[in-house]
C-alpha positions in Angstrom: 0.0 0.0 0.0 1.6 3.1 -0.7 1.8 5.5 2.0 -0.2 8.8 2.3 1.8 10.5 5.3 5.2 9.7 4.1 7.4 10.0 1.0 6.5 11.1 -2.1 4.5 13.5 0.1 6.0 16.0 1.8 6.3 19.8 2.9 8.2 22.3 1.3 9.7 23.0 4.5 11.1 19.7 4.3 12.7 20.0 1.4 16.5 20.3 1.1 19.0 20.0 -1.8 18.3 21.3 -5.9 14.9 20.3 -6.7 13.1 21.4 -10.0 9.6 21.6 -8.7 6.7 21.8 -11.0 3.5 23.2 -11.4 0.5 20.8 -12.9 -3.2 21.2 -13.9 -4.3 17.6 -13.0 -7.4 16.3 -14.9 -8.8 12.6 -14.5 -8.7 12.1 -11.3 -11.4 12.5 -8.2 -11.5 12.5 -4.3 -11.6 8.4 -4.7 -8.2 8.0 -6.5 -6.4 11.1 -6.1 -3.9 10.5 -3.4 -2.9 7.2 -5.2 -2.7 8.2 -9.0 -0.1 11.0 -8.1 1.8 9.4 -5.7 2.5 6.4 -8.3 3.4 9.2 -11.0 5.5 11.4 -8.3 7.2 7.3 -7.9 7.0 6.8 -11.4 8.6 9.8 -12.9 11.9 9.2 -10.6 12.8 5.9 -9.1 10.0 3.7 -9.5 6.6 2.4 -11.2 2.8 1.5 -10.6 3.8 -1.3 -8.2 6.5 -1.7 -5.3 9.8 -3.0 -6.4 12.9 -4.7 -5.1 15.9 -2.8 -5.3 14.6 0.6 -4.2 16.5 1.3 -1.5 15.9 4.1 1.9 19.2 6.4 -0.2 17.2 6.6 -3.3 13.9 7.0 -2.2 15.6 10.1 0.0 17.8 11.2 -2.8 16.1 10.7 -5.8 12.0 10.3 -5.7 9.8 13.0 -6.8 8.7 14.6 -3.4 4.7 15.9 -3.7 4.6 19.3 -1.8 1.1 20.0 -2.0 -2.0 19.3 -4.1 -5.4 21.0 -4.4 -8.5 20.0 -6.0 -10.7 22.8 -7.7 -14.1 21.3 -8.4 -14.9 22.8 -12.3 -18.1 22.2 -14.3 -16.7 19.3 -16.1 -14.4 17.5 -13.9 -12.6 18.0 -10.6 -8.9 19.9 -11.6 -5.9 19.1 -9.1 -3.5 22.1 -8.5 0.0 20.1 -8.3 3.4 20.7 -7.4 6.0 18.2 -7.6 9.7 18.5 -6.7 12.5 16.3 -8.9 15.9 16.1 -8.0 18.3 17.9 -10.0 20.7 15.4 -10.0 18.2 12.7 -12.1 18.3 15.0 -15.3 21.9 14.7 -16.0 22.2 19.0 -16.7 20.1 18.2 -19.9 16.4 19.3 -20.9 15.4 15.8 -22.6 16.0 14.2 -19.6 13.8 17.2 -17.4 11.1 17.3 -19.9 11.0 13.4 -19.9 10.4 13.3 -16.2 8.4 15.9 -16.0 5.7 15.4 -18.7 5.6 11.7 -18.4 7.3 7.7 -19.2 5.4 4.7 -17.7 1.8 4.8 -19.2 0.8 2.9 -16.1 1.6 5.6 -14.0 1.1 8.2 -16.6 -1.3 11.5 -15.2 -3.0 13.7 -17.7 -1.3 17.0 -16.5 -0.3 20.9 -18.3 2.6 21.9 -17.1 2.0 25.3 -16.0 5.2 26.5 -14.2 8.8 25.4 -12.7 10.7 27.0 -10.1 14.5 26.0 -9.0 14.8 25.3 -5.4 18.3 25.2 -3.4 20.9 25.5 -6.0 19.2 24.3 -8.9 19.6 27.6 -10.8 23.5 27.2 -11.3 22.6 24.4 -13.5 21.4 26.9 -16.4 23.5 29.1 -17.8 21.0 31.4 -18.9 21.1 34.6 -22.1 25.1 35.1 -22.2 24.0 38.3 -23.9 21.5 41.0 -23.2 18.8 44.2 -24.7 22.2 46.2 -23.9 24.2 44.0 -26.1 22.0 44.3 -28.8 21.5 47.5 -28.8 25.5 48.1 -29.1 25.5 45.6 -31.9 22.4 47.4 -33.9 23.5 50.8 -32.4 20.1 51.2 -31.7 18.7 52.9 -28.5 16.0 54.3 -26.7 13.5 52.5 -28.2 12.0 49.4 -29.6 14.3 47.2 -31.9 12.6 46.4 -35.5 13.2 42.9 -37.1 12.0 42.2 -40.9 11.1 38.7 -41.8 12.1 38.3 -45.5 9.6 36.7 -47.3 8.8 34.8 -49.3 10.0 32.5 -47.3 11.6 29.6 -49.4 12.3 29.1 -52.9 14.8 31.7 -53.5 18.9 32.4 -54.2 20.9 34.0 -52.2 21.3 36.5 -54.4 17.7 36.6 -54.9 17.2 37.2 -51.0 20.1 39.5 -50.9 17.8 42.2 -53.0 14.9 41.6 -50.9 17.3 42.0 -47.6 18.6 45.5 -49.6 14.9 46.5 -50.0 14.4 46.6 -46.1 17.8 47.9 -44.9 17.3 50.9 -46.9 14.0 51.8 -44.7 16.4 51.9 -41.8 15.2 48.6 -40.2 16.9 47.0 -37.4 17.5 43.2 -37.5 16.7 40.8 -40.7 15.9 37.2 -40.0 15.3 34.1 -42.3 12.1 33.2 -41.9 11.8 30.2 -39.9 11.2 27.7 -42.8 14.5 28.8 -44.8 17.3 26.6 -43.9 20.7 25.2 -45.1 18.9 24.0 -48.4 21.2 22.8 -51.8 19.7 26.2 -53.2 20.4 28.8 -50.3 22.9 27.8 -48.5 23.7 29.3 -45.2 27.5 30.9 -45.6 26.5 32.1 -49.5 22.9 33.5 -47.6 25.2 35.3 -45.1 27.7 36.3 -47.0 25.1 38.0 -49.8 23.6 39.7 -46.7 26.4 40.9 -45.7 27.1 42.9 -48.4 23.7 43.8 -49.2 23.6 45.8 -45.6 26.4 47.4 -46.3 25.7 48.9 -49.4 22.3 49.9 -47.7 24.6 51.3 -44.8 25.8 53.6 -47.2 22.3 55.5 -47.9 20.8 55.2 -44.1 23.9 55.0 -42.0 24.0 52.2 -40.0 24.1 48.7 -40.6 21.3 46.1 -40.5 22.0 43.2 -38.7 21.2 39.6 -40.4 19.9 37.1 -38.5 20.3 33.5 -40.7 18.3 30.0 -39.4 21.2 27.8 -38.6 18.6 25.2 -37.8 19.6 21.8 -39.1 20.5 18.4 -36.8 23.0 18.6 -34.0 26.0 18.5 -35.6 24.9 19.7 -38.9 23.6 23.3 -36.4 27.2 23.2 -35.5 28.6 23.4 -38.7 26.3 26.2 -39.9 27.1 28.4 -36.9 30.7 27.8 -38.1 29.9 28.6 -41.3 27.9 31.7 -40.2 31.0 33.1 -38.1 33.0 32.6 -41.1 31.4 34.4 -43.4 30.6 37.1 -41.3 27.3 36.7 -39.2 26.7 38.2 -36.5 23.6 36.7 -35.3 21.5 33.9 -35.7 18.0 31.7 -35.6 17.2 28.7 -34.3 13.6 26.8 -34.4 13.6 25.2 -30.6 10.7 23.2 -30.7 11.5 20.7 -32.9 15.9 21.3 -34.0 16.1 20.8 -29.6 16.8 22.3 -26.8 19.6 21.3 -25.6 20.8 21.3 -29.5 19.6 25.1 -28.8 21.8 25.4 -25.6 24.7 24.0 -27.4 24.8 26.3 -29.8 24.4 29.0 -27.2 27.2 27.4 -24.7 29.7 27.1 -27.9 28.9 30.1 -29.8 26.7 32.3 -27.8 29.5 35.4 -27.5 30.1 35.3 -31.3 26.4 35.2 -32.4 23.5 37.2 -30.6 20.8 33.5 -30.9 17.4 34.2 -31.7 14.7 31.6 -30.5 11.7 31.0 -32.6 8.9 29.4 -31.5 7.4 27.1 -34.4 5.4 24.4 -33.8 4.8 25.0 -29.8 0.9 25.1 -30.4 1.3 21.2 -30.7 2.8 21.6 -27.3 0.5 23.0 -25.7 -3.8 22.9 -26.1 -6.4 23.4 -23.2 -6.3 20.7 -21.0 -2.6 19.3 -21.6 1.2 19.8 -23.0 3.2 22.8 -21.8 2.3 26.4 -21.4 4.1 29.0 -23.4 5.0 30.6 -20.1 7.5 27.6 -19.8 7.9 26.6 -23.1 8.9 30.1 -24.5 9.2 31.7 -21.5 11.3 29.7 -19.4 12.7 27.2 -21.4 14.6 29.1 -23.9 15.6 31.4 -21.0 17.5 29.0 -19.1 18.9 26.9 -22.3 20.4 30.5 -22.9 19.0 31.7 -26.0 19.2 35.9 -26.0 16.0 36.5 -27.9 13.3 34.5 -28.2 9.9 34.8 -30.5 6.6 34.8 -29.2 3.2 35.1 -30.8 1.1 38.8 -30.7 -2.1 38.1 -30.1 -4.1 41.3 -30.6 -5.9 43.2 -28.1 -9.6 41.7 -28.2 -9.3 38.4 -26.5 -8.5 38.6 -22.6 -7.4 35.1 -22.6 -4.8 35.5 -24.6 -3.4 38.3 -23.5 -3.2 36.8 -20.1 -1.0 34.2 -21.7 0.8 36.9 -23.3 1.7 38.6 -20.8 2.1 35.5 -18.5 5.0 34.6 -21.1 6.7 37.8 -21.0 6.7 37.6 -17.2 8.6 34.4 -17.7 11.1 36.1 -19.9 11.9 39.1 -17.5 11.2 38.8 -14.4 14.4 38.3 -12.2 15.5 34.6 -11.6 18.7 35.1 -9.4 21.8 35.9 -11.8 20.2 34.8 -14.7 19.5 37.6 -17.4 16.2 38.4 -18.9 15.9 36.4 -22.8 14.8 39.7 -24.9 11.4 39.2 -25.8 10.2 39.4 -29.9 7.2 39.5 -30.7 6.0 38.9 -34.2 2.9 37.5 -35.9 0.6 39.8 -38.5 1.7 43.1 -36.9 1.9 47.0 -38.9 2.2 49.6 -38.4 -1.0 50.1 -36.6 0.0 48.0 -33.6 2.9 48.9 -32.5 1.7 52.1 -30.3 -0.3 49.5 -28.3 2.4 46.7 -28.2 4.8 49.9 -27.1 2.3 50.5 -24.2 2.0 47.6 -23.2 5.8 46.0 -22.9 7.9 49.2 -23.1 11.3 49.6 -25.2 12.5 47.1 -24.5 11.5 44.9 -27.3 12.3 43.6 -30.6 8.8 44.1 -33.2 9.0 41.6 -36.1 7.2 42.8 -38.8 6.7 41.2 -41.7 4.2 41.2 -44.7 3.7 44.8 -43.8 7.2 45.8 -44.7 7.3 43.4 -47.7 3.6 43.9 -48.8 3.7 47.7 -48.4 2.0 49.1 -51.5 5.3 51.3 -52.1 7.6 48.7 -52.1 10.0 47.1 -48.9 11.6 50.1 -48.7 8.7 52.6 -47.7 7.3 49.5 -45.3 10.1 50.1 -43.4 10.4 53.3 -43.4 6.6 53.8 -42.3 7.2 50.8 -39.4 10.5 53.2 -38.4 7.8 56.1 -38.5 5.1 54.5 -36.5 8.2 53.2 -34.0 8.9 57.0 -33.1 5.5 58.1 -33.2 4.6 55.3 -30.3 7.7 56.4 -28.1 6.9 60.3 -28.5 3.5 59.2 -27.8 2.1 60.7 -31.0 -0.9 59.0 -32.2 -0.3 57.7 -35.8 -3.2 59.4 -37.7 -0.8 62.7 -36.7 2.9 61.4 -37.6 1.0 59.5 -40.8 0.8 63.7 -41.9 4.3 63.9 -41.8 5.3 60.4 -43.3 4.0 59.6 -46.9 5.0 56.0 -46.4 3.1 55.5 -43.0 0.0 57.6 -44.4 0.1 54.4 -47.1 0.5 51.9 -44.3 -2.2 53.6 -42.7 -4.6 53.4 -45.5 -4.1 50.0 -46.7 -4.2 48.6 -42.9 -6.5 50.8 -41.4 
């Protein structure tokens, strides 16, 4: 019979040594099963299964079971909800995120809970196991030599199908408007027609020709995304040929491929995150929230930057998950630094005054189809997203600075 009053239950007062302790919604369960369902997972994550077994000792049960510091049950409409939080040993995950995530979200089917991760904390000295962002806004601003406000970020696009060459006079296009950062879009990689040092090196060139008009350089960021050790050659590649930043697609290329990178090459390369394909991680009643998957995650595998869906301004619920993400991003966790937070997904012109207002300058604001689908060309959708940038931080509304900007009148127009 396993034991209600006794290991894997516990208080937190009781708890000493580096745990990871995380935070569940628990559905499937009721006042009748409960107490036994997540002790066997709290067993069956860590040292054991569904069933007492020989060979589990006193040391590892102390040492190396899953300790439950508290549960609550929330009685819903539907079904009864469990509030959990559950504390793993550090010293089970081996200083890599497979091994976490494997514990965390579930092995043994027979002790399997359905469960959302909704938050982790580090307890004792659990956080000098993360390096965190080697590099910070501040860095990036020195790199893009832009300060004081917001940070803009063009997605070239189309996204595949293209030369270097090609891609290099689309990258021109929006460096002449003044923009910030240029990216890859996520689904360009090292392919046999575009490959990554002839994409950086064409960049490269194209943003200094453009320097020559504007004044400043635009700073290419190219998708290094590929398997483990291919990433590793592309980041070499990148360096040699001149990059000075990069993107990686988490989710699925891995994150500890992701900390890697950021480990080996994180003070050569300022290391985007983007976010692609989380929405499979993450649904209603199950997966991982974005406030750990690309809020915390990416923080503490190191990345600098990370992307993360805008959602608009009409629906509450997801601008509580918004903004619940962000939190995750920023908010002090000990030594380790903040991850800058872009945000990207159908913005123009129109939306950065309220984006601005809500997260401050210190941002990076991808935009995309409005720079390349500007009815003037790549050039003016730049300049207009420069335009409505200033406008937001000299709090000017944009009907007023679109008066004294032809390009963000257009913007205005076509979007309004």
């Amino acid at each position: 019979m396993l034991g209600y009053f006794d290991y894997p239950y516990s208080r937190p007062e009781q708890l000493t040594g580096d745990y990871i302790i995380a935070t569940y919604l628990v559905y499937g369960t009721d006042s009748s099963n409960v107490f036994k369902k997540i002790g066997n997972f709290a067993v069956g994550q860590t040292i054991g299964t569904w069933i007492r077994i020989p060979g589990v000792t006193q040391e590892m049960v102390e040492n190396y079971q899953g300790r439950i510091l508290s549960m609550h049950q929330i009685p819903s409409g539907e079904e009864t909800i469990v509030v959990l939080r559950l504390a793993f040993p550090i010293a089970n995950f081996a200083g890599n995120f497979s091994m976490m995530l494997t514990a965390m979200m579930g092995n043994d089917v027979s002790t399997a809970l359905r469960t959302k991760l909704i938050d982790i904390e580090l307890a004792g000295n659990a956080i000098g196991a993360f390096r965190g962002p080697s590099q910070s806004i501040d860095d990036l601003r020195k790199l893009t030599k832009a300060f004081g406000r917001p940070l803009v970020l063009n997605m070239i696009k189309p996204c595949t199908g293209f030369s270097p060459v090609e891609g290099a006079k689309l990258f021109y296009e929006a460096a002449l408007g003044g923009i910030d950062l240029i990216k890859d879009d996520e689904l360009l990689g090292n392919t046999g027609y575009n490959e990554v040092a002839d994409r950086v090196r064409e960049y490269t060139k194209a943003a200094k020709s453009a320097a020559e008009h504007t004044g400043k350089e635009t700073v290419y960021l190219v998708n290094i995304t590929d398997s483990p050790s291919k990433m590793k050659d592309n980041a070499k590649a990148a360096i040699q040929s001149g990059a000075k930043g990069c993107l990686v697609n988490f989710v699925f290329g891995g994150i500890d491929s992701m900390a890697e990178i950021c480990g080996e090459f994180g003070d050569k390369l300022f290391i985007m995150a983007h976010y692609a394909g989380v929405g499979v991680m993450n649904w209603q009643k199950g997966g991982i929230a974005n406030s750990v998957y690309i809020g915390l995650i990416p923080r503490l595998a190191g990345a600098h930057a990370v992307m993360t869906m805008f959602v608009g301004e009409n629906n509450a619920d997801d601008r509580y998950d918004f903004f619940k993400t962000i939190q995750s991003q920023r908010m002090a966790i000990g030594e380790i630094k903040p991850v800058v937070t872009a945000v990207g997904g159908g913005i123009t012109p129109l939306n950065l005054a309220g984006i601005y207002d809500d997260i401050g300058k210190d941002i990076i604001l991808g935009v995309g189809g409005a720079v390349q689908g500007h009815p003037n060309g790549a050039a003016c959708g730049a300049k207009a997203t420069m335009s409505a940038v200033k406008a937001a931080v000299e709090g000017i509304p944009i009907e007023q600075a679109a008066k004294e900007c032809e390009h963000l009148k257009a913007a205005v127009d076509c979007w309004g």
